[in-house]
C-alpha positions, -999 to +999 in steps of 0.1 A: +373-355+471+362-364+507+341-397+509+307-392+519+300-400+553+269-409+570+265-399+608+245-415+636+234-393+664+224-419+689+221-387+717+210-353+707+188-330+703+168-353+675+189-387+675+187-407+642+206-409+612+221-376+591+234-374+557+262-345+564+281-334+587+263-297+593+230-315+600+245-341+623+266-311+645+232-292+643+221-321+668+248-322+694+265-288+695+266-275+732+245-308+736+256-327+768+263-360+765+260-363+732+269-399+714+275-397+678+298-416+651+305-413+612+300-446+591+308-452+556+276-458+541+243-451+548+234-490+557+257-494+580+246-461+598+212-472+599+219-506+616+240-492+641+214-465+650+191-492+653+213-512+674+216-484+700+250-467+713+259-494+737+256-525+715+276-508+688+303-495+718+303-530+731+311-546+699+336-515+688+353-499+721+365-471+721+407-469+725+417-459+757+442-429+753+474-447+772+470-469+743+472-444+714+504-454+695+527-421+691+547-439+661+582-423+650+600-430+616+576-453+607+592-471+575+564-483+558+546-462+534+524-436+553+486-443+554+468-419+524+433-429+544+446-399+567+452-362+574+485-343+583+494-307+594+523-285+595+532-249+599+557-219+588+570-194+606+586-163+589+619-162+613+623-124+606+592-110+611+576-140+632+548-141+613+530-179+614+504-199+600+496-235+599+474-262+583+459-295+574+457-313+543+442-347+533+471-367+530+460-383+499+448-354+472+469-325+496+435-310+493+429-282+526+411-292+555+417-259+574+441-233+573+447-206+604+468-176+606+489-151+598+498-147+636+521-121+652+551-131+678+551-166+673+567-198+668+571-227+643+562-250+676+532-236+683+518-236+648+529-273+647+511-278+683+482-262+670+476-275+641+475-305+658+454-301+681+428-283+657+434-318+634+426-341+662+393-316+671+382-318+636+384-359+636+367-362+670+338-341+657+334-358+622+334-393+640+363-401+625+399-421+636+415-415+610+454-412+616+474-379+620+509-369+607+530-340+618+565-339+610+569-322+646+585-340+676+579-313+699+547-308+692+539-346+697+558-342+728+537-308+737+502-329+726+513-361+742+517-332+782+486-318+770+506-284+778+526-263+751+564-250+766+567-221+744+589-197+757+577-168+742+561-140+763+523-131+759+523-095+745+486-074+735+499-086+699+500-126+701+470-125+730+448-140+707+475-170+696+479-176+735+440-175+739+441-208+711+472-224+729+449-219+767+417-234+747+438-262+732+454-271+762+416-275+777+407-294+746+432-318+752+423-323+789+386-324+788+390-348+756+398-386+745+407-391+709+413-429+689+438-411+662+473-423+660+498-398+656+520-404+635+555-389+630+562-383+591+596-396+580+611-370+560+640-389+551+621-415+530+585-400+521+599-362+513+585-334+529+549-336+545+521-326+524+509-300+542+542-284+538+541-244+526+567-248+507+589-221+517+621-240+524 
């Protein structure tokens, strides 16, 4: 199971201190500006919403996106306190889907798909992008795995180089890839992303298994 989480809403549209996640988005959806963060316990979130946003930002800034690390082959063991995402991709009928699972219990975070005319890259860029979304939102920097290059590589442009053709069939996969694109422009995240090494940890937990 998911810890419980405790989440400040220092800007909103009633700041103060939430104990789940639907209340706390209830505050700052479509709220400009908003300032929010998840903590740990519910002590912690009420000092810090006591100390106000720019104590707590002074004392905890935030990581400047140049200096995201985009590890590769790590060879330690991977980090369980994390989520990871993958995708599959019938090559026949180029049918895809993709996921996220916590990287600890392989419980389901999210799952999206089946679409039509598409690619195991663009469910692996994707899913990552959706992954990083979902952490921003929670409060949460929690690292990412993907056992994608390219879509590291497509996340790390903030543009996907897909080379399939948008068709009335996949017009709602290339509507995500457009919105994910802005996402990742209009957006700074803390999360390392983290290559999974196949070679010593197996095959990623989000995995479907179809191999």
């Amino acid at each position: 199971m998911n810890k419980k989480k405790y989440y400040v809403v220092w800007q909103g549209r009633k700041p103060g201190v939430y104990d789940t996640w639907k209340e706390c988005q209830a505050q700052i959806l479509e709220f400009p500006g908003a300032k929010y963060k998840g903590f740990e316990s519910a002590m912690e979130a009420q000092k810090h919403f006591l100390g106000g946003y720019e104590n707590y930002y002074k004392q905890n800034p935030p990581v400047k996106k140049k200096q995201i690390p985009y590890l590769t082959d790590h060879d330690e063991k991977p980090d369980l306190d994390s989520i990871c995402v993958d995708a599959a991709c019938n090559m026949v009928t180029r049918v895809m889907e993709y996921r996220g699972v916590d990287t600890r219990t392989g419980e389901q975070i999210f799952h999206q798909g089946p679409f039509k005319n598409a690619t195991n890259n663009i469910g692996e860029f994707l899913a990552l992008v959706h992954g990083l979304a979902l952490l921003k939102q929670q409060g949460s920097n929690k690292a990412i795995y993907t056992d994608s290059i390219t879509a590291i590589s497509w996340v790390r442009h903030k543009k996907h180089k897909s080379i399939i053709s948008p068709i009335e069939e996949n017009a709602l996969l290339f509507d995500l890839l457009a919105r994910a694109e802005k996402w990742l422009n209009e957006n700074q995240y803390a999360n390392p992303i983290i290559k999974w090494n196949t070679r010593l940890w197996g095959e990623i937990p989000a995995d479907f298994g179809r191999k």
